[in-house]
C-alpha positions in Angstrom: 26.0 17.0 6.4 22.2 15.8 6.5 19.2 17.0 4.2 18.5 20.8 5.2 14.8 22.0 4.6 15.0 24.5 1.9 18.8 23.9 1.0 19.3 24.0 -2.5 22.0 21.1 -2.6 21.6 17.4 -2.0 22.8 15.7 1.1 26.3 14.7 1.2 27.1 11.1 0.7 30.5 9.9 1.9 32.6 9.1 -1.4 30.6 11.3 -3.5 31.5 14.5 -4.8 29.9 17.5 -3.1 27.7 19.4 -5.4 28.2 23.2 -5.5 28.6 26.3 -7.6 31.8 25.9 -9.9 33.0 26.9 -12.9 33.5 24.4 -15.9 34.4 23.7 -19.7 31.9 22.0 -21.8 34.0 19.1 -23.4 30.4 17.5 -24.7 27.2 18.5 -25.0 23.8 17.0 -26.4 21.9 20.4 -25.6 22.0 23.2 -28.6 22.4 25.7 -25.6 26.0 24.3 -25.5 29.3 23.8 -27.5 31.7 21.6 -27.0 34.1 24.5 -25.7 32.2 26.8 -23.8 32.7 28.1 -20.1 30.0 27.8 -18.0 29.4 28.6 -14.5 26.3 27.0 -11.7 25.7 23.7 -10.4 28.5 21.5 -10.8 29.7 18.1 -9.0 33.4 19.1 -7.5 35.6 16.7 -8.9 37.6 16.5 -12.3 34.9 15.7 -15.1 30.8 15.9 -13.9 27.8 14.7 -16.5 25.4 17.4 -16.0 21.6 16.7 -16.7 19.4 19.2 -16.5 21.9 22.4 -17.6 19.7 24.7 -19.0 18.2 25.1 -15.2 21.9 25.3 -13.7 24.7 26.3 -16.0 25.1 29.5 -17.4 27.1 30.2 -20.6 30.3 32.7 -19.6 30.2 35.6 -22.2 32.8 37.8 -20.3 35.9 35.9 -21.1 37.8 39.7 -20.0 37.4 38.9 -16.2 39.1 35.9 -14.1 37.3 32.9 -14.2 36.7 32.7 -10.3 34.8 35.8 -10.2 32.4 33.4 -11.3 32.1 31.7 -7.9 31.7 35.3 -6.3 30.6 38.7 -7.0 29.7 37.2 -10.6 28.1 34.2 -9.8 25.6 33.6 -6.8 26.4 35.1 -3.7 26.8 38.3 -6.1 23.7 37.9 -7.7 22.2 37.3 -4.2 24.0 40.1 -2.4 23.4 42.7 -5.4 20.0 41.9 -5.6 19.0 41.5 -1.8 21.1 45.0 -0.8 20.1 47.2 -4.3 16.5 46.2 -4.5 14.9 44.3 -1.2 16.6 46.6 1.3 17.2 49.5 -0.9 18.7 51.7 1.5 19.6 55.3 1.3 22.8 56.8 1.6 23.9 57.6 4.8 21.6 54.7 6.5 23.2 51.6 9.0 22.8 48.6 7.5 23.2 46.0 9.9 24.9 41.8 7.9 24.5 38.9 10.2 26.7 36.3 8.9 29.4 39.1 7.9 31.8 36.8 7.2 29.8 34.7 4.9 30.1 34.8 1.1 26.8 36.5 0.7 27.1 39.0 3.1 30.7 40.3 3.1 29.4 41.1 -0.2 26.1 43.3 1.1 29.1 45.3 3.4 30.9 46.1 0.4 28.2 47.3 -2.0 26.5 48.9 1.6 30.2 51.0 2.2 29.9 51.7 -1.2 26.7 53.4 -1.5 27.5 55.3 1.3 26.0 53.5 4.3 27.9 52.5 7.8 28.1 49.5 7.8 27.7 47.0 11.0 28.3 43.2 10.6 28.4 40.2 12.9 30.4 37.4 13.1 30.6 34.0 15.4 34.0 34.4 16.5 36.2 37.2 16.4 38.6 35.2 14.0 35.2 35.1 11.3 35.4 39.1 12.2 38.6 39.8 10.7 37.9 37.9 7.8 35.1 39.8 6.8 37.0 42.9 7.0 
């Protein structure tokens, strides 16, 4: 719950809502990057309505209306972009390879196993407890 070096969140502080990746609907806006009406997705206080400051550096406008809007939190919004980018073009395995998730069961990297099975890798992935283990299958 304390300040972690490198984390890209603020500490928590007891009765204040956790900041965190959501989804939300513009109801305001004084930025011309946003309409009163447009679905966003980023960096979001979790609670009902949040005044957002700096937007342009956390929100991102939803264009794909098509798909369900908690995609956004997933494989469409960080730990997709993070998975997609760290498994396709930082490891960029080839087919047939092990590729070895730490974490498996985290959002991140039950992701990398996915698009790793996909490709055509085998897949190995760890997890704390044997419960975490199932869930990332």
């Amino acid at each position: 719950m304390r300040k972690l070096e490198g984390s890209y969140v603020e500490s928590f502080t007891p009765g204040s809502p956790i900041t965190g990746y959501g989804v939300a609907k513009v109801l305001e806006s004084g930025n011309s990057n946003f309409e009163e009406g447009d679905l966003v997705w980023g960096m979001t206080g979790w609670e009902e309505y949040s005044i957002v400051t700096n937007a342009t550096q956390t929100l991102f406008k939803i264009h794909d209306k098509d798909v369900s809007l908690f995609y956004y939190t997933g494989i469409l919004g960080m730990p997709g972009l993070t998975a997609y980018v760290g498994f396709y073009e930082v490891c960029s395995p080839k087919k047939g390879e092990t590729v070895f998730a730490s974490a498996a069961s985290g959002a991140v990297r039950q992701l990398v196993g996915q698009f790793a099975k996909m490709f055509g890798c085998y897949v190995v992935g760890s997890a704390g407890t044997k419960q975490k283990g199932e869930a990332a299958h």
